[in-house]
MIMI-162720 format. One line per field, with one value per residue (C-alpha): residue in three letters; x, y, z; chain; residue number from 1. Coordinates in pm, 1 decimal. Layout:
N
aa: (ALA/...);
u: (X/...);
v: (Y/...);
w: (Z/...);
ch: (A/...);
i: (NUM/...);
REM end
This chain:
209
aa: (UNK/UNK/UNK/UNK/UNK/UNK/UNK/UNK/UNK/UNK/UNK/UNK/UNK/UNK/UNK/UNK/UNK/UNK/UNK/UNK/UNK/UNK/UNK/UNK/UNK/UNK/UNK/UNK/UNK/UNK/UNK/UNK/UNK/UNK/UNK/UNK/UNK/UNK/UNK/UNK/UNK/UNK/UNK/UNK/UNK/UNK/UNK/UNK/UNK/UNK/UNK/UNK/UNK/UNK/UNK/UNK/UNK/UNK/UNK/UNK/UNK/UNK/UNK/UNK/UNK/UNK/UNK/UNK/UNK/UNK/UNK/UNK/UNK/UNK/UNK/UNK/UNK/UNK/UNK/UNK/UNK/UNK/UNK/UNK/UNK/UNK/UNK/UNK/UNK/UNK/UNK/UNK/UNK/UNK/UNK/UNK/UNK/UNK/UNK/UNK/UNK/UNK/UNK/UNK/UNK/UNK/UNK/UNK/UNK/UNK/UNK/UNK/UNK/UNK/UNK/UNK/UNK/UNK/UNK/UNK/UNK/UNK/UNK/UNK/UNK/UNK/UNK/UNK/UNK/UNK/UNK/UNK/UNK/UNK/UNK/UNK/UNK/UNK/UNK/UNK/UNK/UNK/UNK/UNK/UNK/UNK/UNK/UNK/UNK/UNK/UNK/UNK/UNK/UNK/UNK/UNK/UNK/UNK/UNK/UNK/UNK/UNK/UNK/UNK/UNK/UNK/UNK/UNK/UNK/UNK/UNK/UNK/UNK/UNK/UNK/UNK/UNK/UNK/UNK/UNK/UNK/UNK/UNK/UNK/UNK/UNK/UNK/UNK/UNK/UNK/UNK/UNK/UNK/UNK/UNK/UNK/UNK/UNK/UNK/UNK/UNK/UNK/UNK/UNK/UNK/UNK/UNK/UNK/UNK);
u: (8919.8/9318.2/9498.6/9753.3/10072.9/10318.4/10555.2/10289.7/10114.7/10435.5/10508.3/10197.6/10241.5/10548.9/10424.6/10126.4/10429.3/10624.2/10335.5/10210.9/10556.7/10521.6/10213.9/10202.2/10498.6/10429.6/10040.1/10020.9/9807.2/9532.4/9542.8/9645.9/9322.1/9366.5/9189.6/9537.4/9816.6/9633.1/9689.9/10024.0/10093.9/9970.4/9671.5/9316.9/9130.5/9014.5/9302.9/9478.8/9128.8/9239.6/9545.8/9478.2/9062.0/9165.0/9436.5/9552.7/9611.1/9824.7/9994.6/10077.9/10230.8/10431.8/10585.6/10688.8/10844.2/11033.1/11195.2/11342.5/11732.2/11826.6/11649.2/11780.7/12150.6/12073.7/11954.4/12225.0/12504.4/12378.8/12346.3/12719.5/13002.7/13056.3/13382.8/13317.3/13441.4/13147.9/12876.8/12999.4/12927.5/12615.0/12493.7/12636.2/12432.4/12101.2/12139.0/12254.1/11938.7/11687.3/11840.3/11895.7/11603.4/11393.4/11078.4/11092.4/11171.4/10821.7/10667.1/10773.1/10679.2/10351.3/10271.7/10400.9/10170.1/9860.6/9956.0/9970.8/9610.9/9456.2/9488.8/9569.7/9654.3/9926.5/10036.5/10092.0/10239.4/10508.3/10605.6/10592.0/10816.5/11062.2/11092.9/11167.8/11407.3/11613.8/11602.6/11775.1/12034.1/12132.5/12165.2/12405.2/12582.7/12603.4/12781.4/12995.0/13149.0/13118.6/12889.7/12546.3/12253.6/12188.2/12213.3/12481.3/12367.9/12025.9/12155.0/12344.0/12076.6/11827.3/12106.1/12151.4/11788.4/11697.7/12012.6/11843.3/11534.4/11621.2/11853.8/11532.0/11339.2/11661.4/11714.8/11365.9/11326.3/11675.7/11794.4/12084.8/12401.3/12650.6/12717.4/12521.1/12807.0/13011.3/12770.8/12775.7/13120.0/13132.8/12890.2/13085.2/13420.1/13227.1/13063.4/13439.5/13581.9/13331.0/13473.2/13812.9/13715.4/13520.8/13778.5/14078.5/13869.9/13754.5/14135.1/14245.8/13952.2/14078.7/14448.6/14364.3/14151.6);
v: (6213.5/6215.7/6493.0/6674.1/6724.4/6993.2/6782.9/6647.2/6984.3/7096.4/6752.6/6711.7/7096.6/7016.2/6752.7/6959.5/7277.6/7016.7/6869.4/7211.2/7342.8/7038.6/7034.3/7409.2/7409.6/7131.2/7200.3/7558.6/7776.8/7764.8/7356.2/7296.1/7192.6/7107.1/6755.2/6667.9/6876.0/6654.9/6306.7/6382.0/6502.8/6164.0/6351.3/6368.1/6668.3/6753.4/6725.0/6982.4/7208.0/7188.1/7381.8/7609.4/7711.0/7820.6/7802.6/8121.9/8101.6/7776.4/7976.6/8275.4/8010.3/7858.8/8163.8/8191.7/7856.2/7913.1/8233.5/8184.9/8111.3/8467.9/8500.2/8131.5/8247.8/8567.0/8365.3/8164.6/8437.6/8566.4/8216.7/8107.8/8246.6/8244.8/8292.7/8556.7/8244.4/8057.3/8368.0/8397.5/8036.5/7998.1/8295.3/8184.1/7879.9/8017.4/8227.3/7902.1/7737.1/8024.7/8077.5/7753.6/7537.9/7539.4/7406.3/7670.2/7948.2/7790.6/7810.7/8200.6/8290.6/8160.6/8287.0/8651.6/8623.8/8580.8/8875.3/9082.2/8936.3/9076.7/8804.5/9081.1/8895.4/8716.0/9075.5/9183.7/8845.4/8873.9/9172.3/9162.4/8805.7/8994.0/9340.0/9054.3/8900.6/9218.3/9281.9/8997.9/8977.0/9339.6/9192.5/8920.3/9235.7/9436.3/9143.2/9031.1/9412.0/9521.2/9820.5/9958.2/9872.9/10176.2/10345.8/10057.5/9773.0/9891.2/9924.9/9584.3/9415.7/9580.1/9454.9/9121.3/9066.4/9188.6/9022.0/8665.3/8791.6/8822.7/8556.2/8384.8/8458.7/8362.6/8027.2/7946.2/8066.8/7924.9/8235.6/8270.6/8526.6/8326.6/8056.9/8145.0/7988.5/8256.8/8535.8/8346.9/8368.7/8753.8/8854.4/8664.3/8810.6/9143.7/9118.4/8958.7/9288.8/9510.0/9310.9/9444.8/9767.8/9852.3/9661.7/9903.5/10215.7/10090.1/9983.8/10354.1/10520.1/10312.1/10390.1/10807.3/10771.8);
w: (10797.0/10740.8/10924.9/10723.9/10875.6/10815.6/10620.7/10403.8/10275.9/10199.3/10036.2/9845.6/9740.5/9585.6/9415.2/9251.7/9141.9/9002.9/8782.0/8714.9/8569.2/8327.6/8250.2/8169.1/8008.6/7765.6/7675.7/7778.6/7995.5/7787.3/7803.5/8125.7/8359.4/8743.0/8646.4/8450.2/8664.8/8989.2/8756.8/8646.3/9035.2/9172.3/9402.5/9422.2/9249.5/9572.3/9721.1/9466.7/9541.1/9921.5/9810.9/9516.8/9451.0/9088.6/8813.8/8870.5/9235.0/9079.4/8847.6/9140.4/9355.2/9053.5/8965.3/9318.8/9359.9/9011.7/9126.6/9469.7/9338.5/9419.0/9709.6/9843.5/9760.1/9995.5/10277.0/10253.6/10200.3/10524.7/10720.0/10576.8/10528.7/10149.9/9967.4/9626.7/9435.5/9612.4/9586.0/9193.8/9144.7/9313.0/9124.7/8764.0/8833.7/8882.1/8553.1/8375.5/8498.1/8415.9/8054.3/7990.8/8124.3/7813.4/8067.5/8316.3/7966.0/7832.9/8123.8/8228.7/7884.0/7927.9/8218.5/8103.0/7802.6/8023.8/8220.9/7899.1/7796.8/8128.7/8368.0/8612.6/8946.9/8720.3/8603.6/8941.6/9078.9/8748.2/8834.5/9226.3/9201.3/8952.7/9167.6/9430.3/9248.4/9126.5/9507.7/9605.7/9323.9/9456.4/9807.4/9652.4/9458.6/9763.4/9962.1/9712.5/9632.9/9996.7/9932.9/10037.4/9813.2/9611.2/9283.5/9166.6/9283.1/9143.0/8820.1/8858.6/8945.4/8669.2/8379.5/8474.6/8448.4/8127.7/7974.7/8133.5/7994.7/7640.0/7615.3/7751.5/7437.1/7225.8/7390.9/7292.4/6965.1/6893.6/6715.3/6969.4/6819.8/6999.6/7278.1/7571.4/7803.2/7642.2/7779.9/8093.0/8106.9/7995.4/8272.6/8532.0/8422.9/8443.6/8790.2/8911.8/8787.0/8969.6/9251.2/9203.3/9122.7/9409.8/9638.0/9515.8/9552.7/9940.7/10021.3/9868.0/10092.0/10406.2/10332.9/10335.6/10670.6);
ch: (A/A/A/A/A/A/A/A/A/A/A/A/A/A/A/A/A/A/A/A/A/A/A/A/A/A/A/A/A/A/A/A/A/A/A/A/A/A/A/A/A/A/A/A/A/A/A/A/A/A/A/A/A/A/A/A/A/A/A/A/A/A/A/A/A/A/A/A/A/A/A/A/A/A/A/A/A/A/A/A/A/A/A/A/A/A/A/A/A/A/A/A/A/A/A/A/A/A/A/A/A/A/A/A/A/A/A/A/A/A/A/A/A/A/A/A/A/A/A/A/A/A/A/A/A/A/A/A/A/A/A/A/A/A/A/A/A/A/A/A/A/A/A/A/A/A/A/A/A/A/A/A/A/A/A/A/A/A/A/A/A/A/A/A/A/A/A/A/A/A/A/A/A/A/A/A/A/A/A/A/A/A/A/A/A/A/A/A/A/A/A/A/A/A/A/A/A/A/A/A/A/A/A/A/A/A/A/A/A);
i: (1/2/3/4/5/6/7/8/9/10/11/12/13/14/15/16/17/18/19/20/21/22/23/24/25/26/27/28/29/30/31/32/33/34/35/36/37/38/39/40/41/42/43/44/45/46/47/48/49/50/51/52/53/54/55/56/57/58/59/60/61/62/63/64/65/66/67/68/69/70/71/72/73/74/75/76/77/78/79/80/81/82/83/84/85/86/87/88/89/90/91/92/93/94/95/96/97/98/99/100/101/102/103/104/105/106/107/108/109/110/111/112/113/114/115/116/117/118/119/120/121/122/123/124/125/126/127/128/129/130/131/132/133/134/135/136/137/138/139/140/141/142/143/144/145/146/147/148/149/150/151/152/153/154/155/156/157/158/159/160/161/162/163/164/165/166/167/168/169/170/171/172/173/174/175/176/177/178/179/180/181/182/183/184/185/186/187/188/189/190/191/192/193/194/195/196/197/198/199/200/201/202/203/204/205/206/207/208/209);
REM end
């Protein structure tokens, strides 16, 4: 019997996301079986069994590896020191990619119309991965304008999401209002500004102490 190392589960598991995410996103959830997501991954049926019993512990873990940017760029805020230049960037990029990527848009739509149909493990996994990812875009918030997670940050974070989340729906229906690299542009202008705000009003507080 082979014995699975560490470095191959995760390798093979990467391998069955990967062919899951375009599989899904190019037949649907309906018409995606584990038979063809193993094929297209280059594994044995059993071998995609060893890691995921059902579809919908599949589709859990997909939604899980598709959503880490935020929570990546927090990890690595607090491993490295990051200039705001460098936290902007990093997190203009992982907007870019989630409005933009027209496989991972299919694929989240998908996945959020199962949900609403009563898969309700999915349900909770949508909306446990997105409370998640709010979370960590306020960490990235809180870092980059040097305050406490709260109220603002909250509200930050809350924005930025539903603006990725319609322009989502846009992007794939191709009824877009204007250049999405323009709204890109907009939101980083906006959260720069925050910067300066909040960096005036801290240098005003330390200069009356």
């Amino acid at each position: 019997m082979e014995v699975i190392t560490i470095a191959k589960a995760e390798e093979n598991r990467a391998k069955i996301l990967e062919a899951a995410q375009k599989i899904v996103s190019e037949k649907g959830v309906y018409n995606s079986s584990l038979r063809t997501i193993a094929e297209e991954a280059g594994v044995s049926t059993g071998t995609l069994y060893y890691y995921y019993k059902s579809k919908d512990l599949l589709l859990s873990d997909l939604m899980n590896y598709l959503m880490n940017g935020p929570q990546w760029l927090s990890h690595k805020i607090k491993s490295n020191h990051l200039s705001n230049t460098e936290i902007v960037d990093n997190l203009m990029l992982i907007f870019q990619e989630r409005i933009q990527n027209s496989q991972f848009a299919k694929l989240y739509l998908y996945l959020a119309q199962e949900a609403i149909l009563g898969n309700k493990e999915l349900c909770e996994t949508i909306n446990r991965q997105i409370e998640d990812w709010i979370t960590h875009i306020e960490e990235v918030l809180a870092e980059l304008l040097n305050i406490p997670l709260g109220s603002t940050t909250r509200s930050l974070a809350v924005t930025l999401e539903s603006i990725s989340q319609g322009l989502i729906i846009q992007h794939l229906l191709g009824m877009s209002r204007t250049d999405e690299n323009l709204i890109l542009d907009l939101i980083r202008k906006s959260i720069t500004q925050y910067f300066h705000v909040f960096s005036a009003i801290e240098n005003t507080f330390n200069e009356k102490r």
